[in-house]
Each structure stands twice: as C-alpha cells, then as structure tokens.
C-alpha positions in Angstrom: 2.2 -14.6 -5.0 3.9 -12.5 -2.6 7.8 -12.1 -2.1 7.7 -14.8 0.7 6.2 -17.2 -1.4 8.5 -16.4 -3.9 11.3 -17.2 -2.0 9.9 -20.2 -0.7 9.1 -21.8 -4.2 12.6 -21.1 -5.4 14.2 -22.5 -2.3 12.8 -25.9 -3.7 13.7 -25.6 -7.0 16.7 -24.9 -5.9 17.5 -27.5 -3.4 17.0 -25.6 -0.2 18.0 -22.9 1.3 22.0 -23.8 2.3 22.1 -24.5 -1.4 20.7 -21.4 -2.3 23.0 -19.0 -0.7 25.8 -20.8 -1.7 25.0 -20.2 -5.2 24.4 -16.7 -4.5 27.3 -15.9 -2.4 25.3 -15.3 1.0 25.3 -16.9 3.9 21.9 -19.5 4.9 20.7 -17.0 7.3 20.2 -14.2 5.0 18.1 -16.8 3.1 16.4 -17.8 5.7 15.2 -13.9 6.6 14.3 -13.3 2.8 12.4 -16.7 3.2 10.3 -15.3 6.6 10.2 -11.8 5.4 12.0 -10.0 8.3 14.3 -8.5 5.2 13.7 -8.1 1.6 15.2 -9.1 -1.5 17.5 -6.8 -2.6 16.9 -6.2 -5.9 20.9 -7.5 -7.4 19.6 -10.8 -5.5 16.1 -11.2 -6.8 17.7 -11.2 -10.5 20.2 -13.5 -10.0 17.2 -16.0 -8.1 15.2 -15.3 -11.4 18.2 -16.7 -13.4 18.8 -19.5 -11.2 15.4 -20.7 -11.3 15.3 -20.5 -15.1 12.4 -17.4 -15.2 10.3 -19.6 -13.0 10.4 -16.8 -10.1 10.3 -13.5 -11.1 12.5 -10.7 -10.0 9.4 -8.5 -9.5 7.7 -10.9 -7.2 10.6 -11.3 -5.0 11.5 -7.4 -4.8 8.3 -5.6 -6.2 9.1 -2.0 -4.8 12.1 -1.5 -7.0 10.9 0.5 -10.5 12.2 -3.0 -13.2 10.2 -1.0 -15.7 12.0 2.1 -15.3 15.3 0.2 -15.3 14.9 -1.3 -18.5 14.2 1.5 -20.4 
C-alpha cells in the first residue's frame, strides 16, 4: 500500500476527509493534498491517523521515509 492509499483508506474509516482534519487540527485542504500526494504526511500526523484508525493504518505506510525504528529505540 503506498502512502496515498493509506490516506485514502483512513479517510473512510474515518468519515471523510472534513472529518479527518477536524480531528487532527488541520484544515480539509491539507487532507486533501496528503490524500493526492502533492505533500506528505508529516510524521506527528501519520501517528496520530494510526491512533485514530485504531492501528488499522500504519504510521509507516503513511510517512515511510522517516527512521520509526530508530525512534523507538
């Protein structure tokens, strides 16, 4: 799955993309150009999406140039 996918998927778990941003605190555009892929995920964003949809999108799908092993450790 690549990170537009990603985003697409939890877009409708999450009720669309208005809803989305509101939960995160950005406005629908910026959703919408994480959703088309004209600007990635930051990586703050893509962990609070893999809380919101329960695990069921993974923060290293949605932002997979940041190092999440590295930052665990």
């Amino acid at each position: 799955m690549t990170p537009t996918e990603a985003m697409e998927e939890a877009v409708k778990i999450v009720g669309g993309q208005s809803s989305l941003a509101s939960r995160l605190g950005v406005r629908a555009p910026t959703v919408n150009q994480w959703c088309s892929g004209s600007r990635p995920v930051p990586a703050e964003r893509a962990l609070q999406i893999e809380e919101l949809t329960a695990g069921a999108i993974r923060r290293d799908v949605l932002c997979p140039s940041f190092p999440w092993k590295q930052a665990a450790a």
